[in-house]
N, C-alpha and C positions, 0 to 999 in steps of 0.2 A: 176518322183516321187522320195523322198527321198533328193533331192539335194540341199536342203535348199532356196527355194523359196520364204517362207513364211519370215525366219529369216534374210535372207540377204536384201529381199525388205523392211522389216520395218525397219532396222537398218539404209539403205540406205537414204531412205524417211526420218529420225530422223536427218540424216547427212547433208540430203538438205534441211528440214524447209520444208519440201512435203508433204499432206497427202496421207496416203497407204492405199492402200485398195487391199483386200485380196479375189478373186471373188467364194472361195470355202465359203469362212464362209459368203458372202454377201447370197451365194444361203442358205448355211444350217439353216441362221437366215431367212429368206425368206422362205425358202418351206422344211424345217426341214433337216433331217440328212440324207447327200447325199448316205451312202449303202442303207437305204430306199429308194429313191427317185430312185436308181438301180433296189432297189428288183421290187417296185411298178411301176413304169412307166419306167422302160428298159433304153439303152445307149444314145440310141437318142434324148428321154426326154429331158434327163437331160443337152446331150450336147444342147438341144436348149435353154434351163435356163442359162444355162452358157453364151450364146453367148449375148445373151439381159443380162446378167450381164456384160460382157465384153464390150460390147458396152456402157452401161452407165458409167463403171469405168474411159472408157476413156474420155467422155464428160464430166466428171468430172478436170480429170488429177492426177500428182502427177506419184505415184511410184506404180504398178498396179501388185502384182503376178497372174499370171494363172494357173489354172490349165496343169499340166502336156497333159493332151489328149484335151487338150481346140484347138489346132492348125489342130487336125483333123477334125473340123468343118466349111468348105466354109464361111458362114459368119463371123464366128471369124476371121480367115485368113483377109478377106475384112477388116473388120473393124480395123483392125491391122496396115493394109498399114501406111506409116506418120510415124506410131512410132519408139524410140529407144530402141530395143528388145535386150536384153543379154539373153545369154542363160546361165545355169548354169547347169556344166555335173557332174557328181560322178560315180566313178568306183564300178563294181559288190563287190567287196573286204569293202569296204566304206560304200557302201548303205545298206547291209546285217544286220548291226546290227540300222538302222534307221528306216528299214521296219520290223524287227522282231514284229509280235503281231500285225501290223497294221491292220484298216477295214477298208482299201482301197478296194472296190469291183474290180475290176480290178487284185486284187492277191490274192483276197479270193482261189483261187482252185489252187495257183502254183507257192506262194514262189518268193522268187529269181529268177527261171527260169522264170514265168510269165513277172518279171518285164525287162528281159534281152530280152524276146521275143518282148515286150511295144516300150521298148528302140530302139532296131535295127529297129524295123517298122515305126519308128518316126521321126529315126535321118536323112533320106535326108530333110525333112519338117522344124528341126532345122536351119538344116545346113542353109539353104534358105531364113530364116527367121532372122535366128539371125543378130545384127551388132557386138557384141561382144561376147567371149565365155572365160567365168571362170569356172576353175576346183576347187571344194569344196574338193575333196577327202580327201586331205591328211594336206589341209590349215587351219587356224584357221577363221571362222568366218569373225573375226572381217580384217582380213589382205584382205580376199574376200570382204569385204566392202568397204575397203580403196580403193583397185585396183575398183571397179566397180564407186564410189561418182568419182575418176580420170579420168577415161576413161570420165564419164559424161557430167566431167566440164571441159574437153578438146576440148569435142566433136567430138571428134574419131568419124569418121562411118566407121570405118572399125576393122577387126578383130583384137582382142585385142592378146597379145605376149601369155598371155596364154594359148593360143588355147591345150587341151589335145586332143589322140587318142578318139577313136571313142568304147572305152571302155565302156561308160555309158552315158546318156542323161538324163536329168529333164522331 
């Protein structure tokens, strides 16, 4: 959460002539605004809207953000397999002023520590999952674009130089 998922994917996708698609807004234009979709039908719901979003995103193709907790779902996982998965981390220092005010249900009750609690319970799943891993923290944007459209059109499958500590996760 916070790591620029949304921003980096569509910039990306703009860079490769891809289309993006972004599986938070495909659910919240689909089945309305996802801390709703929390209050009213709980975590599992929603993770299972996700997955059958996630799953079409990728029959689709192109440049695909997920959600953050999208990976703690068995079938997302599955349907995941094939692809090439960057992960994008951002340090507690970083992300504080990206989540301030947020209605991410997920941190409604706990701030920054919630999202560092998210983060550590996630990151062996990243780790496992990712082929690349760029650090937002302290980079500009646009420079994490450049490095990620590279790696792409390289076709690295393996871990990219900027792998950061284990500081913060997406």
């Amino acid at each position: 959460m916070g790591a620029g998922k949304s921003s980096v994917g569509k910039r990306v996708a703009k860079a490769l002539g891809m289309p993006f698609t972004d599986t938070d807004r495909v659910i919240a234009r689909e089945h309305g605004p996802i801390p709703g979709i929390f209050a009213d039908r709980g975590e599992p719901a929603f993770r299972e809207l996700e997955a059958t979003a996630v799953r079409a995103a990728l029959s689709t193709g192109g440049v695909i953000a997920v959600g953050g907790g999208a990976v703690t779902h068995p079938a997302t996982r599955e349907a995941m397999v094939g692809a090439r998965i960057v992960l994008l981390t951002v340090s507690p220092e970083a992300v504080a002023a990206r989540i301030a005010g947020s209605d991410r249900p997920l941190l409604a009750n706990g701030g920054l520590d919630a999202w560092q609690t998210i983060a550590d319970e996630r990151a062996a799943t990243y780790a496992e999952l990712a082929h690349a891993v760029f650090d937002t923290s302290r980079r500009p944007m646009s420079h994490v674009v450049d490095d990620v459209v590279a790696w792409l059109r390289d076709g690295d499958r393996q871990d990219s130089t900027d792998t950061p500590t284990s500081e913060g996760t997406a």
